[in-house]
N, C-alpha and C positions, 0 to 999 in steps of 0.2 A: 504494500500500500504506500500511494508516497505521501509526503510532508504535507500537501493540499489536502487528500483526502482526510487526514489525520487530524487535519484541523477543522477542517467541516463538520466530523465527526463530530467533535470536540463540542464547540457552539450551537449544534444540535438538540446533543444531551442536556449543556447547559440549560437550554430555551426549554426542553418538553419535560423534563423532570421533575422540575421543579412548579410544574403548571400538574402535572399527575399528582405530584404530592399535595398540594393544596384542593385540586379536588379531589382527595380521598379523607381531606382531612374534615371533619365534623364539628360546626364554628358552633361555639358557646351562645345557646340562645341568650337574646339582650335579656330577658327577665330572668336569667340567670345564670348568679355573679359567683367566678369563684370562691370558695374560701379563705376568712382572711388569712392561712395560713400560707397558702399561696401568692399572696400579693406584694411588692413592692410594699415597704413601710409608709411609704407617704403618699399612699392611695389606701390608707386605711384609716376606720375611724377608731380610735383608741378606748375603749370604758371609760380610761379618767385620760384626765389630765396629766399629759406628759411632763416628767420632774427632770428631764435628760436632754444634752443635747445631740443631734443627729449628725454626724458625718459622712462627706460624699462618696459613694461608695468606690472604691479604688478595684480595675480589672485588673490587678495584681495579687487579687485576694480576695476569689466567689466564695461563696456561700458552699459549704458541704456540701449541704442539699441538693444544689442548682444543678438543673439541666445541664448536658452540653451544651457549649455555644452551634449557634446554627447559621452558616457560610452560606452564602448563596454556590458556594461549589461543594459545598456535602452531598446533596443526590449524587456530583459525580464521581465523589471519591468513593459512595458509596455502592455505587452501580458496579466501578471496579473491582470491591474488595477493600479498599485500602480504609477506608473509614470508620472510625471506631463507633462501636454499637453501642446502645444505651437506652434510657428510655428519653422521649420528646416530648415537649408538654407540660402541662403543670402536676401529671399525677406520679408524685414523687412518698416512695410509701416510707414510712417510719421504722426506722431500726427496733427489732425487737429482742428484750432480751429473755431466751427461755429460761425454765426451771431449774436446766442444766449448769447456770452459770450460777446460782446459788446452793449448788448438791452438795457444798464443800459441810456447808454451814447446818446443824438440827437446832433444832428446840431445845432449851434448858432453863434453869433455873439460876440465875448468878445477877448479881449486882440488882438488877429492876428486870428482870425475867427477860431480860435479853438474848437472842440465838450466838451460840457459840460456837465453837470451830469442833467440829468432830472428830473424839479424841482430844479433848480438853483435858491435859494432865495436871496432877499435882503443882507441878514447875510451873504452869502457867498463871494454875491460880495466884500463886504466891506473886508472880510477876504484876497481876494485876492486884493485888495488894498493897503488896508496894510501892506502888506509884499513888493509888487512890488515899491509903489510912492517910499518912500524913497529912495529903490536903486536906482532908478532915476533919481530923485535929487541927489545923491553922484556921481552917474557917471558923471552928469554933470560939478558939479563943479571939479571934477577931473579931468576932459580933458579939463578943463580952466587951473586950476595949472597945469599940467602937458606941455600946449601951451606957458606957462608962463616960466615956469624954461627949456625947450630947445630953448626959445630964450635967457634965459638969460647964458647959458653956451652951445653956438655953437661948442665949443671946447671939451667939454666931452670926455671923451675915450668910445667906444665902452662897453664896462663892468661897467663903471660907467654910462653910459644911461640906461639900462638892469636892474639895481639893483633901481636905481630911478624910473623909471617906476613902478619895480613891487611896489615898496613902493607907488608910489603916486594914478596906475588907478586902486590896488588893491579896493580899495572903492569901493561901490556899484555893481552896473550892470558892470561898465568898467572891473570887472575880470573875464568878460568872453572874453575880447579882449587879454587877457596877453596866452603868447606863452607855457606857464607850470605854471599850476594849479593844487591842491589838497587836497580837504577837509582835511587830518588830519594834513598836512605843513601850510596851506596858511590860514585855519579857527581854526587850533586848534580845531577840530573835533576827538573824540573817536571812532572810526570806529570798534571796540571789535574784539575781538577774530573770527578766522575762524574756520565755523560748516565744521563738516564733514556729509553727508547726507549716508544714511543708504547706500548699495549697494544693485542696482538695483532695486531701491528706488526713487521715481522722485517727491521726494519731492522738489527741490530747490529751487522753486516758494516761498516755506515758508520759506526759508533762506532768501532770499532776499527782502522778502515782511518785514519779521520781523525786519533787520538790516534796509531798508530803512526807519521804523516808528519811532525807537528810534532813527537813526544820525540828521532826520528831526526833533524831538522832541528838540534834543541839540541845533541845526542851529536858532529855533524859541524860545528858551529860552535865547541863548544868544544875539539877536537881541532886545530880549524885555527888554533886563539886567535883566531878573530874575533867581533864583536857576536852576541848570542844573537839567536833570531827576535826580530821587530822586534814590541814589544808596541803598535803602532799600528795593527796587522792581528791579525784571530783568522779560524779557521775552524771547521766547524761541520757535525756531521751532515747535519743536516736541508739545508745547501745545497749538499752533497755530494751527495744524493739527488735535492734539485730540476735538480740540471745531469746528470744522470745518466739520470736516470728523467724527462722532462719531461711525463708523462702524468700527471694527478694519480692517474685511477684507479689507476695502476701504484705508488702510492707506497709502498707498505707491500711489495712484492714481493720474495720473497728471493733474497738473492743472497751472494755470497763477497768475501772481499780478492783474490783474485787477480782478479776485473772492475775492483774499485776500484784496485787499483794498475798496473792498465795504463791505466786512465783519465790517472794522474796522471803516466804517465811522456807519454802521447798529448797530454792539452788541460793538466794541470796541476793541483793543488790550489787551488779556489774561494778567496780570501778577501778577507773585510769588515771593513770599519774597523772599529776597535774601538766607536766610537758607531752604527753602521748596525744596523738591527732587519731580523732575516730577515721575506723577504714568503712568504707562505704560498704553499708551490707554486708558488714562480718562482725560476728560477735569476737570479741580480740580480748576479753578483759583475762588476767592474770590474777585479779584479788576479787573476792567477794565477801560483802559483811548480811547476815541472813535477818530475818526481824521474827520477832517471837511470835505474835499473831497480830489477827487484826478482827476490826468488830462494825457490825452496823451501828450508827447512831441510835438507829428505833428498832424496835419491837417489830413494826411492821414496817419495811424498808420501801417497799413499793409507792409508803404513802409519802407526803410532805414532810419530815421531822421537823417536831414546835421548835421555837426559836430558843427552850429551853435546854432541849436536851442537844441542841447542837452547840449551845454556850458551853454546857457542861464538857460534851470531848473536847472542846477548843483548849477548856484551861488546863483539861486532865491529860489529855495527850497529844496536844498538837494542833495542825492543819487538819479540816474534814475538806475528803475531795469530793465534793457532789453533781449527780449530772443537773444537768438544766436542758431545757427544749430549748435548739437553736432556731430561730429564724432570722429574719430580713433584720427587725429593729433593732434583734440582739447585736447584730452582724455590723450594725452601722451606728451604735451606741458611741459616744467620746468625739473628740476633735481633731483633727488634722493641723493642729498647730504649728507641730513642727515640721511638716512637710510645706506648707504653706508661710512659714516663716513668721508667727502670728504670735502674741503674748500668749499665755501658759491661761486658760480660763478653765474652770474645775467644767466634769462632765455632768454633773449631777446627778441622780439617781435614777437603773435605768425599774422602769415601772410598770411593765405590761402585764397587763394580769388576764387576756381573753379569753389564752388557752390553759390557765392552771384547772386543775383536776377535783380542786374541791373535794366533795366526798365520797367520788366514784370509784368502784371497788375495781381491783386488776382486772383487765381484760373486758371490763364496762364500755359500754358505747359512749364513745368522745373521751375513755382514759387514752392518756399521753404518756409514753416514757422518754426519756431525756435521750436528747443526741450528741449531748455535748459533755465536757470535762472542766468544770474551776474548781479551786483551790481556795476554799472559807479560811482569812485567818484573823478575820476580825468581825467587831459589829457596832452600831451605832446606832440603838434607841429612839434618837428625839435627831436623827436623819431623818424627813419626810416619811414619819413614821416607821421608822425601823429598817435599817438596810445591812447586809452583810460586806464584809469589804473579801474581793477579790483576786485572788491573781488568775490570769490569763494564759491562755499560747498563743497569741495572734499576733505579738509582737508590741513595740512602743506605741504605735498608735490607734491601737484603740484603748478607748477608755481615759483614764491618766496613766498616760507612760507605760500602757499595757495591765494594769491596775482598776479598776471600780468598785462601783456600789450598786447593789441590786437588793431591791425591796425585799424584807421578806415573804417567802411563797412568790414571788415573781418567776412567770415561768415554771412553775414548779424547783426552785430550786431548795435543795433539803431533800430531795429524791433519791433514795438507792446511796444517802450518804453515808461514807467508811470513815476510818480511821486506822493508822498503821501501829504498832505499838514494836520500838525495838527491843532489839533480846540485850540485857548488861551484859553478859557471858560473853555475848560474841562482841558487843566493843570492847571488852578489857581483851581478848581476842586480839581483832584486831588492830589495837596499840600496841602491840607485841609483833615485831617484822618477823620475828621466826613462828608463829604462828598463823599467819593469814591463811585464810582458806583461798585456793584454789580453785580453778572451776571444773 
């Protein structure tokens, strides 16, 4: 065939293909509109009143969820062969997650009849003893002093009760009763740097599976007054995934914290020297530190967990990683300031509340499970009524600096939320060169 033909061809396919594909395709009657879970954020009408500001959505960085993009030469690379399959259109279905991905965990009795890890030993208990008695005891005696000094100064000013408080029921357990809380203010906690996760990429699960191991590792070292993690080791998403996932195609697959934290309690958390450079798609780590278990926030995980029992793991053990339903506004929540070269303006709170789940049971018509992965390390009461504070993997710009605040129950988040709990054994372990585990 020569060069002419080829190109006739060509221009052809172009012209009728894409005239076939539209007439096969079946238009949205005008009296009916998709749903707004489907929809551009700012073609939607919100419940309330938006607390947040909205940034322009950057093609550097779709939406999980989103379609392929659609070429006006897709019929032909499709016609060929070469064009990647997928679905087109708005009907984009909901990751779900089965029963299987909770078989680790039964029923028991401990702390507030929460489910434990099957095969909950002696050692464990004791581990989660030790972490909780104490705070216990400090709470306690906290809200004796703290009974003590406002009868002894009934006259305090409004700001100077606020400031004594947080100073005296900070101890223990009692700082999950104070009105504004957060790990890297209130614990002196290293909360590290925010990842940015590949795009359309769903890895987040291992962002936040990763950050929740190391902040929990800091929280339990410095409770035992011993050296913080050893800054001669780092860990790292992406080699969390390669020892996890060791299929490349499989790499971007999604998945939850609760895989990930049984991984770590099973083989341990991957980490490399701090000079070692991740190899693309190979699991390479030489040290691993394991975590003793890990635990649902709630009773019933499936549902929202109250903002109480989430304060509670926050002070007792750390970061909770919880999903949240992704969409459009989530996706375009914060500001572009510093892309845009524009003074630093806070994002404010993000606030959608159309798709949370209320009080619809698993598997209910119109329940949601979460598509996404943040990192809870804070909260803020008397924020536009109550908001958790954030880390992300989307990178600096979203949010503040990759950072926010999201309402409580916004989105459902507090869904399906863990908590990682490290093993002492194995950091005194791993402070020890001649003892590091292996992979």
């Amino acid at each position: 065939m020569s060069l002419r033909h080829l190109v006739t061809t060509f221009i052809l396919v172009a012209i009728l293909v894409p005239t076939t594909v539209r007439s096969q395709t079946n238009p949205v009657p005008a009296n009916q509109e998709r749903p707004n879970l489907e929809k551009p954020c700012g073609e939607r009408t919100p419940k309330v009143a938006r607390t947040y500001k909205l940034r322009d959505p950057r093609p550097w960085l779709r939406p999980a969820y989103a379609p392929p993009e659609r070429h006006w030469y897709s019929p032909i690379l499709n016609v060929l062969g070469i064009g990647k399959g997928g679905q087109s259109g708005s009907e984009i279905a909901d990751p779900q997650y089965s029963s299987a991905d909770i078989s680790s965990y039964a029923k028991g009795e401990f702390g507030e009849n929460r489910p434990l890890p099957v095969g909950m030993t002696v050692r464990l208990r004791q581990i989660f003893s030790d972490i909780e008695q104490p705070l216990i005891e400090e709470e306690s005696q906290a809200e004796k002093d703290w009974t003590v000094w406002k009868t002894q100064n009934p006259s305090a000013e409004i700001e100077g009760q606020d400031m004594k408080e947080q100073q005296i029921r900070l101890r223990g357990l009692g700082a999950s009763k104070l009105s504004k809380f957060t790990l890297p203010d209130d614990l002196g906690l290293n909360v590290g740097e925010v990842g940015q996760q590949a795009n359309l990429c769903d890895n987040c699960w291992a962002f936040a599976s990763v950050d929740a191991m190391q902040i929990s590792r800091q929280l339990s070292a410095k409770r035992r007054q011993k050296p913080t993690v050893d800054g001669n080791y780092r860990a790292g998403a992406d080699e969390l995934v390669n020892c996890m996932v060791p299929d490349p195609k499989e790499y971007c697959r999604i998945n939850w914290p609760g895989a990930a934290f049984t991984y770590l309690v099973d083989y341990g958390l991957p980490l490399l020297k701090s000079n070692e450079k991740d190899l693309p798609k190979k699991c390479d780590s030489k040290t691993r530190v394991k975590a003793a278990t890990w635990n649902y926030v709630s009773p019933t995980p499936y549902k929202v967990a109250s903002p109480e029992d989430i304060k509670r793991a926050l002070v007792t053990y750390g970061p909770v990683a919880s999903l949240i339903l992704f969409e459009d506004c989530f996706y375009q929540y914060g500001g572009d300031y510093e892309l845009l070269g524009e003074p630093f303006v806070p994002s404010g709170t993000f606030n959608e509340e159309e798709f949370n789940n209320g009080d619809r049971a698993l598997g209910a018509e119109g329940f949601r499970n979460g598509t996404h992965v943040v990192l809870i390390i804070g909260w803020d009461d008397k924020k536009d009524g109550g908001a958790w504070f954030v880390k992300n993997s989307y990178g600096p710009n979203w949010g503040d600096n990759g950072f926010g605040w999201i309402k409580y129950g916004s989105n459902n988040i507090g869904q399906w939320a863990t908590y990682v709990v490290p093993d002492p054994v194995e950091e005194e372990r791993i402070g020890n060169p001649r003892r590091r585990l292996k992979k």
